[in-house]
C-alpha positions in Angstrom: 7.6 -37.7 -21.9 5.6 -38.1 -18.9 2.0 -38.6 -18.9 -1.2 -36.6 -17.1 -1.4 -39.7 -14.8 2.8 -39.3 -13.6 2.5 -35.7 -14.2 -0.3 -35.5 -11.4 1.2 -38.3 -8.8 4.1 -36.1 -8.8 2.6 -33.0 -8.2 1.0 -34.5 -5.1 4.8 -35.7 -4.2 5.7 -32.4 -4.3 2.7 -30.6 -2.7 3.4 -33.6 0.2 7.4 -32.4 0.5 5.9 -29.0 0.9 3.6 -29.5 3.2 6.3 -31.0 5.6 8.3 -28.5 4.5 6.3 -25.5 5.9 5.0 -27.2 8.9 8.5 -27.7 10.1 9.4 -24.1 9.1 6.0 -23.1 11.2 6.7 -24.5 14.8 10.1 -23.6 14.4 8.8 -19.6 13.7 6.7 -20.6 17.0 9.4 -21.7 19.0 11.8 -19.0 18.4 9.7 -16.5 19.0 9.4 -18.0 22.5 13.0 -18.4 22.8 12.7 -14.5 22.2 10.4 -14.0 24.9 12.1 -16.0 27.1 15.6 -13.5 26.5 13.1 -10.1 27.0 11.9 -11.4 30.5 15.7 -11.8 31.0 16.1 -8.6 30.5 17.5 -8.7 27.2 17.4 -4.8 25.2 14.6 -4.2 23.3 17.1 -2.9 20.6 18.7 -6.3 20.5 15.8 -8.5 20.1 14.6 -5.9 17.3 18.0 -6.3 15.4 17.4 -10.4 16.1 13.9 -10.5 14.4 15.2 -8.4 11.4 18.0 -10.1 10.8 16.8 -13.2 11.3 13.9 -12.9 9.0 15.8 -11.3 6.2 18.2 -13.7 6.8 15.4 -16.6 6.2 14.6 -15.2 3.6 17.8 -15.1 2.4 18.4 -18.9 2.4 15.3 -19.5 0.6 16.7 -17.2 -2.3 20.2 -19.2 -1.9 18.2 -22.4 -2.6 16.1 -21.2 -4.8 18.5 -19.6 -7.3 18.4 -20.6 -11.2 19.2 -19.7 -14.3 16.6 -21.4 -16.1 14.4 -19.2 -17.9 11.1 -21.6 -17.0 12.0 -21.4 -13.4 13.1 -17.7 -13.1 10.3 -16.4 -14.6 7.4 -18.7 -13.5 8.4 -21.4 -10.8 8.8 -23.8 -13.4 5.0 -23.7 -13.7 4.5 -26.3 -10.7 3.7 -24.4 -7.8 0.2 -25.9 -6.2 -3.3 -24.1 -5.8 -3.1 -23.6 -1.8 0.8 -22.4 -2.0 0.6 -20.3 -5.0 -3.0 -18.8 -2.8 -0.7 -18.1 -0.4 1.8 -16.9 -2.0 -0.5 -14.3 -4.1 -1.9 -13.1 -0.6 1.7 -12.6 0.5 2.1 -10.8 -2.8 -0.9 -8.9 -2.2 -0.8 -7.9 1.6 1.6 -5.0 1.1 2.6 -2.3 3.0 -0.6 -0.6 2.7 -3.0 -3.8 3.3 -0.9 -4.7 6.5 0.3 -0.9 7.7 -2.0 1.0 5.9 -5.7 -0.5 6.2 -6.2 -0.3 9.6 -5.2 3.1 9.9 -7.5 3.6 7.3 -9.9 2.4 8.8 -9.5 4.1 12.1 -9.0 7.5 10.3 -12.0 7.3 7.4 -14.6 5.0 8.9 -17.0 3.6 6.9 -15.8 5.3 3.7 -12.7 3.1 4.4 -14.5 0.0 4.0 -13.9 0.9 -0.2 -10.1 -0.2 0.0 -11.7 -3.9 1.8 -15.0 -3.8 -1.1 -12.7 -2.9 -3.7 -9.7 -5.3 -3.5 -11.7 -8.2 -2.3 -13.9 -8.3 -5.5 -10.7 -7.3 -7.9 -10.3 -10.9 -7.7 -13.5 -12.1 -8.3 -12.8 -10.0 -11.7 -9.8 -11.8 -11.5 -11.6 -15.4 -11.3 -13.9 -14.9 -13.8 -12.5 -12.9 -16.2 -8.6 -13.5 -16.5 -6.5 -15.7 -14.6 -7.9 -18.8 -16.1 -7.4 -17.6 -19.5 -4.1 -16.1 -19.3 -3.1 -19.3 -18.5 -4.0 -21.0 -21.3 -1.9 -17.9 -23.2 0.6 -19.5 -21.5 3.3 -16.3 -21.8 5.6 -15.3 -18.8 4.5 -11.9 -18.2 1.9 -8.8 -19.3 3.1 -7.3 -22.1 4.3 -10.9 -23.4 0.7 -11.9 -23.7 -0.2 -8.3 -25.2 2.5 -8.8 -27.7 1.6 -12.3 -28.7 -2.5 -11.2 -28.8 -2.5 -8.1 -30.7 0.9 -8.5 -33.0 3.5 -6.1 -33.1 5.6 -4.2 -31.0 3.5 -0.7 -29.8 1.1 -3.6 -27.7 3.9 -5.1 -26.3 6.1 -1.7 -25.8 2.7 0.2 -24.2 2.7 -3.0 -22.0 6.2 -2.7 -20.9 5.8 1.1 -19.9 2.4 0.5 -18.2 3.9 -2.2 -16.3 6.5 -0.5 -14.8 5.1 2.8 -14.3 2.3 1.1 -12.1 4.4 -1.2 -10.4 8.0 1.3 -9.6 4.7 3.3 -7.9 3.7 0.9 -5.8 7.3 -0.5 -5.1 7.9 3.2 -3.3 5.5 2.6 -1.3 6.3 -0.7 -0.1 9.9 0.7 0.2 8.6 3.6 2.0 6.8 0.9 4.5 10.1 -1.1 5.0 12.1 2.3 5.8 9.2 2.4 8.3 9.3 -0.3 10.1 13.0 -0.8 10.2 13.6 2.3 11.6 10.9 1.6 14.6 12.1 -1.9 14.8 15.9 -1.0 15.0 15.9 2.4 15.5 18.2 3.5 12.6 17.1 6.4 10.3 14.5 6.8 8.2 16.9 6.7 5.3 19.1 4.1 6.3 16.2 1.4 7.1 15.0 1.8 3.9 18.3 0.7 2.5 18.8 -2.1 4.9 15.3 -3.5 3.9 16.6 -3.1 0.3 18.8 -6.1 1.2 16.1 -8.3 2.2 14.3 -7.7 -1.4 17.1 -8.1 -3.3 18.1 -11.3 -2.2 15.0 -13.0 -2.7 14.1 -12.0 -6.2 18.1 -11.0 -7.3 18.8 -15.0 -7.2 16.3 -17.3 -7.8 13.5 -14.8 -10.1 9.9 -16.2 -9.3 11.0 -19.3 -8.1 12.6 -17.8 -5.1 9.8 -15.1 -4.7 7.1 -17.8 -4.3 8.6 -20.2 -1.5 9.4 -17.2 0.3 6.4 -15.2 0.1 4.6 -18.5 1.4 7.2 -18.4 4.5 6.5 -14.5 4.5 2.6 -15.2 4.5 2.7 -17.2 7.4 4.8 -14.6 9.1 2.5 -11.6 8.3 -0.9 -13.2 9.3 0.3 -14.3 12.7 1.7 -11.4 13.4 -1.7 -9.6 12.5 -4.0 -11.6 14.9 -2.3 -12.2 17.8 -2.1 -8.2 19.2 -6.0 -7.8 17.9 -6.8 -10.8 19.3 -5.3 -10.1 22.7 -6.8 -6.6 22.5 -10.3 -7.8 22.0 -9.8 -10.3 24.9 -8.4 -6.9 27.2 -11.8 -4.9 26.1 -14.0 -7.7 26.3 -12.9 -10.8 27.2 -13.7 -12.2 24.0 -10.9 -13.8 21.7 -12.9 -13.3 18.3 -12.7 -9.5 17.6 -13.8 -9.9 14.3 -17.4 -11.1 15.6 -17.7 -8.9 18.7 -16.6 -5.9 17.3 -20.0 -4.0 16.8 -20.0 -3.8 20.8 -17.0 -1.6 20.9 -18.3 0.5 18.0 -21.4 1.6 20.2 -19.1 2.6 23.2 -17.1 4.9 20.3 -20.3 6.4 19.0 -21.2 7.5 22.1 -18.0 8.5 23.1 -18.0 10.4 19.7 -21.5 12.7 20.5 -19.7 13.5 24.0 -16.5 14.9 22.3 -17.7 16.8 19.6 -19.6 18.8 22.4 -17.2 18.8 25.1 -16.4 22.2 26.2 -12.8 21.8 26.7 -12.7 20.0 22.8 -14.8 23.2 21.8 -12.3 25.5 23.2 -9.1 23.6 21.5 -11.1 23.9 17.9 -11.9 27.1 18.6 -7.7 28.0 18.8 -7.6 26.1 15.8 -9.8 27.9 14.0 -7.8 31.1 14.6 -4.7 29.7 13.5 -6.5 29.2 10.7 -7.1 32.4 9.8 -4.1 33.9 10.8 -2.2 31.8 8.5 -4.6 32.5 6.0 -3.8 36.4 6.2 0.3 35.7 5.9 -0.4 33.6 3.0 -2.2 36.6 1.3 1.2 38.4 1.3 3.9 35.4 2.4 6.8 37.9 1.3 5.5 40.5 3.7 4.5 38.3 6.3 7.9 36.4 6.7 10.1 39.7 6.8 7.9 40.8 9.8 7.8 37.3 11.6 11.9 37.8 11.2 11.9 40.7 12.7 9.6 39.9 15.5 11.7 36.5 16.1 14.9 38.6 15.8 13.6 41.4 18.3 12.5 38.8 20.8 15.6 37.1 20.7 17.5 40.1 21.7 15.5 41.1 24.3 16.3 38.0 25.9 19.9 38.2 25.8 19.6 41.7 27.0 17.7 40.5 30.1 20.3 37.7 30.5 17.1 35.1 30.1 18.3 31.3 31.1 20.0 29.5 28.4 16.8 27.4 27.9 14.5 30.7 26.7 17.0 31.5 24.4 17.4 27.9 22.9 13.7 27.9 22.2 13.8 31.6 20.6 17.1 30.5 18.6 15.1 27.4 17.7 12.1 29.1 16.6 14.2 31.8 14.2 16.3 28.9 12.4 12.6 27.2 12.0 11.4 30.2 9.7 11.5 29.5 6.1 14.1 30.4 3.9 11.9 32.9 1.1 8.4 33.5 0.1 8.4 30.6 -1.8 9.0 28.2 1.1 6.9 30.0 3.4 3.7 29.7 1.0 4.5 25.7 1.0 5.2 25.9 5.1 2.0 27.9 5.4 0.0 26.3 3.4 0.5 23.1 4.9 0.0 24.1 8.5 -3.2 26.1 7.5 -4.7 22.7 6.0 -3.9 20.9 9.4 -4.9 23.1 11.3 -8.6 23.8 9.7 -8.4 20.0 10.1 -8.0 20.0 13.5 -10.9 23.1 14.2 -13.5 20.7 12.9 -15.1 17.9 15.7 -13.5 14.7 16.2 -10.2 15.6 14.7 -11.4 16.2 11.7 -12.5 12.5 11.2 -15.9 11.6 10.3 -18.6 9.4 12.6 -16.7 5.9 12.7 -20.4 4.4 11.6 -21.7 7.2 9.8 -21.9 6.3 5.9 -21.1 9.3 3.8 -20.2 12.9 4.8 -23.2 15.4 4.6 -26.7 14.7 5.1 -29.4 13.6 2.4 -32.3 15.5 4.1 -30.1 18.2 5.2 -29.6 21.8 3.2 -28.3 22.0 0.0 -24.3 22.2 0.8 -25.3 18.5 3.4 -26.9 17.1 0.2 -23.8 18.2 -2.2 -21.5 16.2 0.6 -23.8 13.5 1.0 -23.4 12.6 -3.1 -20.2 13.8 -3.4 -18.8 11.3 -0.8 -21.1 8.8 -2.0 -19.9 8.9 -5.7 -16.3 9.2 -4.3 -17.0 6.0 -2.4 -18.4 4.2 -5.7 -15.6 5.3 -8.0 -13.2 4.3 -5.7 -14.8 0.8 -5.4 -14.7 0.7 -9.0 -10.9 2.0 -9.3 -9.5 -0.7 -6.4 -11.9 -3.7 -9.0 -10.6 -2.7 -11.8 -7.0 -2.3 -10.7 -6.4 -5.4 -8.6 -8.0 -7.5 -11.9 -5.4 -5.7 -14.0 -2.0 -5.3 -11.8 0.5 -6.7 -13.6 2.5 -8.9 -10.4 -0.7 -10.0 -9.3 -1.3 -12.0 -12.7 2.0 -13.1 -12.8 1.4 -15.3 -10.2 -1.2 -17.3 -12.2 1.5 -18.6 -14.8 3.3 -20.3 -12.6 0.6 -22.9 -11.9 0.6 -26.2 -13.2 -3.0 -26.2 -15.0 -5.5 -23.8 -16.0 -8.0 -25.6 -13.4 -5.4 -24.6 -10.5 -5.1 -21.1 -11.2 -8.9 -20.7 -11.0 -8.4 -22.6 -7.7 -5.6 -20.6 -6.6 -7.8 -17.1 -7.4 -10.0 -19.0 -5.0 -7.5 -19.5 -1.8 -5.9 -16.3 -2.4 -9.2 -15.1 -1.3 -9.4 -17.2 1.5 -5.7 -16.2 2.3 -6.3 -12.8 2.3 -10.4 -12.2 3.5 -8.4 -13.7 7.0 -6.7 -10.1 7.2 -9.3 -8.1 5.4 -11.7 -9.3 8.3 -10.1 -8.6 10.7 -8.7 -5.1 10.1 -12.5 -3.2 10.6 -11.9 -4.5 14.3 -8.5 -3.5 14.6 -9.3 0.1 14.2 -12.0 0.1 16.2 -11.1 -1.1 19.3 -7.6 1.1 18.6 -10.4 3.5 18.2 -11.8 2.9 21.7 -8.9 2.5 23.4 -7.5 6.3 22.1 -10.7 7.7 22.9 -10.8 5.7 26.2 -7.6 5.9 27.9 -5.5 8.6 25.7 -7.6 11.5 25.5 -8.4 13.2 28.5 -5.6 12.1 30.3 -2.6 14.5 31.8 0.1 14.9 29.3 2.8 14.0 32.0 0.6 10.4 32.1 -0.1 9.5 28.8 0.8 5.6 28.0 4.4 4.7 27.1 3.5 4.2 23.1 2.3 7.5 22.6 5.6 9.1 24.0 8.0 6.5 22.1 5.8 6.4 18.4 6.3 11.0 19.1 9.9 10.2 18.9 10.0 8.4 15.4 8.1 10.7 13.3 6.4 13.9 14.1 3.9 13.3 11.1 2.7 9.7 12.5 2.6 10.7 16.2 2.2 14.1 17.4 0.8 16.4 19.9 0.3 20.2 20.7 -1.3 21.4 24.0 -2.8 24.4 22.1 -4.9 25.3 25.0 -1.9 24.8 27.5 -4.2 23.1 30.3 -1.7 20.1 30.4 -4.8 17.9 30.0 -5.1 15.7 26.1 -7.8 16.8 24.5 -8.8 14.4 21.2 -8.0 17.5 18.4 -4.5 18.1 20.0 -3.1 14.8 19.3 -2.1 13.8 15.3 -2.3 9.8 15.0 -1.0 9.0 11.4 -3.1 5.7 9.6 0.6 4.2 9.7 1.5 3.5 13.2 -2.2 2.0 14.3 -1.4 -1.8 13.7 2.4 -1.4 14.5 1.2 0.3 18.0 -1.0 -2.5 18.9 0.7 -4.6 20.9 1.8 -1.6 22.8 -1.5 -0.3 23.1 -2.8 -3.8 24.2 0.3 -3.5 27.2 1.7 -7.0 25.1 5.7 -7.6 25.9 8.3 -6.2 23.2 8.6 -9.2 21.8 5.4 -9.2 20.3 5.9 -5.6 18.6 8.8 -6.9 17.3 6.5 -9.7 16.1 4.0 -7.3 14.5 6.7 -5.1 12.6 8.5 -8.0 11.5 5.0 -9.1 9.8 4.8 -5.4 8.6 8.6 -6.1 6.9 7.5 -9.3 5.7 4.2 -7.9 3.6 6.7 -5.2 2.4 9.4 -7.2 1.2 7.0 -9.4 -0.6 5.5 -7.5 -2.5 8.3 -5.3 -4.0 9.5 -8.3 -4.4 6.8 -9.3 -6.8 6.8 -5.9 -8.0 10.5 -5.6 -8.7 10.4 -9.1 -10.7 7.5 -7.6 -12.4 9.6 -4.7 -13.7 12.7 -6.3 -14.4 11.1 -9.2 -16.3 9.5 -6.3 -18.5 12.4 -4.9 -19.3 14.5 -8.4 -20.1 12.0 -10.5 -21.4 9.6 -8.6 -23.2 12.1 -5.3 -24.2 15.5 -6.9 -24.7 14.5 -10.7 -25.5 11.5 -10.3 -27.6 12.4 -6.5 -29.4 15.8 -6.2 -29.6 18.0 -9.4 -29.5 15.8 -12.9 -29.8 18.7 -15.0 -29.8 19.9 -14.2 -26.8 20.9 -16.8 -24.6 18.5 -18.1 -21.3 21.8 -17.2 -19.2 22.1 -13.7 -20.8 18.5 -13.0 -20.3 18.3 -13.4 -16.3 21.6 -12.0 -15.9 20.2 -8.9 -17.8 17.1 -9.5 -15.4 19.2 -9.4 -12.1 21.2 -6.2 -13.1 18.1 -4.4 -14.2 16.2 -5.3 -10.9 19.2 -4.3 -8.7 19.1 -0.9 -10.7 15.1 -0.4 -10.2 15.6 -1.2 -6.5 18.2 1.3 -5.8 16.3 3.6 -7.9 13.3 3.0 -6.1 14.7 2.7 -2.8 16.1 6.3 -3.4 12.9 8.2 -4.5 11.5 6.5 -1.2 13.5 8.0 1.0 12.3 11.5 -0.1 9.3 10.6 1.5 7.0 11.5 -1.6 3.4 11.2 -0.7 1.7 8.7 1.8 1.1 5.0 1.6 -2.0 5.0 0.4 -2.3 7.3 -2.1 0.9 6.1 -4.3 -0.6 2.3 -3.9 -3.8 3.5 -5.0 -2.1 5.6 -8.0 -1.1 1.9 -9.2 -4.3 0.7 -9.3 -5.7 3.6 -11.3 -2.8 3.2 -13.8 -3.2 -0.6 -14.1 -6.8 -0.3 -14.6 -6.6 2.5 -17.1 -3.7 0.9 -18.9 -4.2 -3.0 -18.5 -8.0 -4.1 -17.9 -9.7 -2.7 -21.4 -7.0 -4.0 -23.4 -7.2 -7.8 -21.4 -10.5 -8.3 -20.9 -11.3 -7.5 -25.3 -8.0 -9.1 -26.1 -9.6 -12.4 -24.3 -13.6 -12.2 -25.1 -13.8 -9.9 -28.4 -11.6 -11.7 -31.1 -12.6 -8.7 -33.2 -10.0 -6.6 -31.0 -7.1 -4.9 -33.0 -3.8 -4.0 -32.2 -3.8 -0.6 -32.8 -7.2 0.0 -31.4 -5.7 -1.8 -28.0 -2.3 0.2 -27.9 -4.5 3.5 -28.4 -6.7 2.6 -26.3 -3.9 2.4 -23.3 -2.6 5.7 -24.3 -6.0 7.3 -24.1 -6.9 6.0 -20.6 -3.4 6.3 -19.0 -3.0 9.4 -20.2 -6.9 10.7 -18.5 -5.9 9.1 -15.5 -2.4 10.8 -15.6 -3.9 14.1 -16.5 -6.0 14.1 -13.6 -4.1 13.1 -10.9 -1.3 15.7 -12.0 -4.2 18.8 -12.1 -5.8 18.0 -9.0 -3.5 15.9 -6.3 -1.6 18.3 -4.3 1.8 16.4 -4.5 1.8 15.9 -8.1 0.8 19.7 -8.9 3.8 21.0 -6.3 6.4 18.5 -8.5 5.0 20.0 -11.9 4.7 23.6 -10.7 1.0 23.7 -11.0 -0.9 26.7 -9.5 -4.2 27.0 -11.2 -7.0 26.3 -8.9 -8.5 22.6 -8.3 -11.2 21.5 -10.7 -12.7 18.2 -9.6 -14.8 16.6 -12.6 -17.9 15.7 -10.5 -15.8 16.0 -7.0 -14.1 12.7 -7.7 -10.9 12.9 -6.0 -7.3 12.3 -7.5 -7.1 8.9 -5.7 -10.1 7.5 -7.9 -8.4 8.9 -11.7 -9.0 5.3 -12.9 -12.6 5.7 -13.1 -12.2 8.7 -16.1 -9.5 6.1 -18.2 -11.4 2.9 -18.0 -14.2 3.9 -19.5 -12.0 6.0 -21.8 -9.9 3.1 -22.9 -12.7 0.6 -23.8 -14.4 3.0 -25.9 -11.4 4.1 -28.0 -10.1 0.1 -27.8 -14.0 -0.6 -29.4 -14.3 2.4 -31.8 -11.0 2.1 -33.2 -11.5 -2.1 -34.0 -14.7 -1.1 -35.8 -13.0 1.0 -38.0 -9.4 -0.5 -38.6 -8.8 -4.8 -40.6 -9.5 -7.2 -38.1 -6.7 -8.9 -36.5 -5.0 -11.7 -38.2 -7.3 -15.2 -38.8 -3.8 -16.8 -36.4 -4.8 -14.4 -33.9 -8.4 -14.9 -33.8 -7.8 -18.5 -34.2 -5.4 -18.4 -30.4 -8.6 -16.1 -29.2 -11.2 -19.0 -30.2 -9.3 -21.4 -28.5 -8.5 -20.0 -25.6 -12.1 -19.4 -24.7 -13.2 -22.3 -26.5 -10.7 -25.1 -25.9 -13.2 -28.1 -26.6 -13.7 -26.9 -29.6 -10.6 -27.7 -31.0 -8.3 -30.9 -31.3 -4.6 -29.2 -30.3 
């Protein structure tokens, strides 16, 4: 048996092997994108040197999982608990920079303004939550996963089985989205369908955690890290140097955001902006009217696209004219049904677009409403304002509790790493998290600058070739037909503004292949993370531990790799229906991990007095308030369960915040119910003492 003193020499060995390790793997990333550069001013096709940088990195990744693969149990499911405090930092920030973080934020950002400065508040201080309050301990548990430690804590299978079904509910939700993101950016990187690059990314997940578990997962989310954070910089940086000649856009910033505050009081008085709301406002309305009586509505829209179509044939119109009425008959819905979904959709958007700026708040303003204004200003000023809190509170609470985010602390060597690893995670990730406020506002200034305003036959190549992938993230309607851009005639979805930036910024191809293949990169590793997560719940904790504990290490990760091959396909498949946006399934996990996970951790660790029925209560009664809300008042959710009643907001907190009704629910049915049932076991309050108490005892 080794001792501390060889254990530690050679963990530095290892870190040192590493450390070459990555730095060779770094220059050579460096030097092949060059190489790439080099073929584009050759005149290689764009198409080709996106195909090379997805293949490529998916094929990188790849080897790593072919090294990596094991069918220890030690290794599969935690690295063999040896993975150092900066890699497994880095690692984690991989892990955490999904598809929303890298896509998402930004666009966010440039869509929400200040109130999108939550998402940054919120997930940076989940892991100082995280520091202080778990990772250290549970990994002195010492268990693989969630529901192991619940299991071993609280006794009994309802802890452990609650855990399982927590863990994957929250995790299959966010492993849509990151699906969603890698259908995304595959399909704007290769120019495949929607559906298909969501299947071709599959390949790059599976590979990774299929063969080598955790193990794998880690040394290539480290390779993806480095990946994903250069690709982030470089387009801002060069776009802060375009504006203002200054490479640090995270320091300069604030001067761009007074050019787009003034630029902001112009347009929301401009008379041509005025004029385009003003249409907008009256599609509105008549919307409003068909949707009063859709049935009766869409039988005279039929007739009147029928009759029109006729005349034109009669008058032997050009071929074109007729297209365009053929086009717009076929584009009628089907029934009443249908046409009340169509209709109310296109109302929403378009009372959207008949407010100022786009419907998008001041970039700088704080909340919506005004505290001295009338009483409606005053209602928006606190609504927004407690919205902004609970959402704060949610994104804590939910980062401290998701499930494939504490993984990543078991696979340390020490307890006194993992509280070091919480600490370069943050380091790891506060380099993006910076740095994404500038990113949407100099996108910001640059729309409001040189987009809007501008003839439609002129506008910048990115605007025509992001209109061509997806009406929803790019989009434009000359309401006013003046053949001039007005700001409230163009749509920008939150999803294209990072993988845009290097067009935007007028950077070669190269570099927007660069930029997507960072946005692949913070996809693939976290469903990667997540899809370990989910099958490690369902072979460790559910087949190993409940129904057959003797089965073998080999018959346990085989059972994982099947069940994560199944989740991915199944997940994979619900993605490409497209179910909701980005953010709003990512922050659905976080409200389920925080309503299911955080009371029943944080008591399991500091109140010995916690019982095992009070903590598997206690995560049905807040999963099931957070459920309950989000299915009664997001508008997804009540369309999927045929929900028609009208909206009831419990103090105007929206759906995307649920968590903050099933925390508070969950620790005061976890606490009432331990008053009132035996304390746990004197073994279990024994692991609890020493845990938080370890000099205190001898073992």
């Amino acid at each position: 048996m080794s001792t501390p003193g060889e254990s530690r020499s050679g963990g530095r060995a290892f870190k040192r092997q590493l450390d070459r390790v990555y730095t060779w793997y770094a220059g050579g990333f460096f030097v092949f994108v060059l190489l790439l550069a080099g073929l584009e001013q050759l005149g290689v096709p764009r198409t080709w040197i996106g195909f090379i940088f997805l293949l490529s990195t998916i094929l990188l990744y790849a080897v790593i999982g072919i090294m990596s693969r094991t069918t220890d149990a030690t290794e599969y499911y935690v690295a063999g608990r040896r993975v150092p405090a900066v890699y497994n930092g880095m690692a984690t920030g991989a892990d955490w920079m999904s598809a929303a973080s890298f896509i998402g934020l930004a666009g966010t950002l440039y869509l929400s303004g200040y109130n999108g400065l939550a998402f940054i508040m919120g997930w940076t201080g989940g892991y100082c939550l995280v520091a202080l309050l778990l990772a250290p301990y549970l990994r002195k548990f010492g268990q693989f996963t969630i529901p192991d430690f619940l299991g071993e804590r609280y006794g009994g299978n309802w802890p452990r089985l609650l855990g399982i079904a927590a863990a994957i509910l929250c995790s299959f939700t966010y492993v849509v989205a990151q699906i969603y993101g890698v259908g995304l950016i595959t399909s704007h990187l290769t120019g495949v369908a929607f559906e298909l690059g969501v299947f071709l990314g599959l390949g790059g997940i599976l590979v990774c955690s299929f063969l080598g578990g955790m193990r794998a997962v880690t040394w290539t989310q480290v390779a993806q890290y480095i990946i994903l954070i250069v690709a982030y910089l470089i387009p801002v940086v060069w776009l802060s140097v375009k504006q203002t000649g200054a490479p640090v856009p995270q320091l300069i910033y604030g001067f761009q955001l007074e050019k787009v505050t003034a630029k902001e009081k112009l347009l929301t008085h401009d008379p041509k902006e005025l004029e385009v709301r003003e249409l907008f406002r009256q599609r509105a309305e008549t919307l409003t009217k068909k949707l009063q009586d859709p049935a009766a509505a869409l039988v005279a829209d039929k007739a009147a696209a029928e009759a029109h179509l006729s005349a034109l044939r009669q008058a032997n119109a050009t071929s074109a004219a007729i297209s365009a009425a053929e086009k717009t008959l076929s584009a009628l819905p089907r029934d009443s049904a249908s046409a009340r979904i169509t209709w109310t959709r296109e109302r929403d958007a378009a009372e959207l677009k008949s407010r100022p700026l786009n419907g998008m708040a001041p970039h700088a303003q704080q909340y919506l409403g005004d505290p001295h204004g009338d009483a409606p200003a005053r209602q928006a000023f606190d609504a927004s304002r407690r919205n902004f809190l609970a959402l704060v509170f949610c994104l804590m609470v939910g980062t401290a509790a998701l499930p494939h985010i504490l993984m990543r602390y078991y696979t340390t060597p020490s307890v006194r790493e993992a509280r070091q690893s919480v600490t370069w995670s943050l380091f790891f990730i506060f380099l993006l998290y910076v740095t994404a406020p500038a990113l949407a506002v100099l996108v910001k200034y640059e729309v409001f600058h040189t987009v809007v305003g501008t003839p439609l036959d002129r506008l910048p190549q990115w605007v025509a070739s992001w209109n061509q992938v997806d009406a929803s993230l790019m989009s434009i309607t000359d309401i006013n037909l003046d053949g001039i851009l007005q700001l409230n005639e163009i749509t920008i979805g939150g999803d294209i503004v990072v993988l845009a930036t290097p067009e935007i910024g007028g950077l070669p191809y190269v570099v927007s292949a660069l930029v997507a293949a960072g946005g692949l990169a913070a996809a693939l590793s976290t469903a990667d993370g997540l899809l370990l997560t989910i099958a490690n719940a369902l072979s460790h904790d559910l087949y190993y531990k409940m129904i057959d504990p003797n089965a073998s290490t080999a018959r346990r990760v085989t059972i994982s790799k099947v069940l994560l091959l199944v989740v991915a396909l199944a997940a994979a498949y619900v993605a490409a229906q497209k179910p909701a946006d980005i953010l709003f399934l990512v922050s659905a996990a976080f409200s389920f991990a925080a309503a299911a996970f955080f009371p029943a951790l944080v008591l399991g660790i500091f109140w010995k007095r916690t019982t095992g029925v009070a903590a598997a209560l206690g995560m049905i009664a807040g999963l099931g308030v957070t459920s309950y809300y989000m299915v009664v008042t997001q508008p997804w959710l009540r369309e999927v369960f045929g929900i028609t009643s009208p909206v009831h907001l419990w103090w105007d907190i929206l759906p995307i915040s649920a968590g903050v009704f099933g925390v508070p629910v969950g620790f005061a049915v976890t606490i009432l119910v331990s008053l009132v049932t035996p304390p746990p076991s004197a073994k279990a309050q024994e692991l609890v003492e020493y845990v938080r108490y370890p000099h205190r005892h001898n073992g």
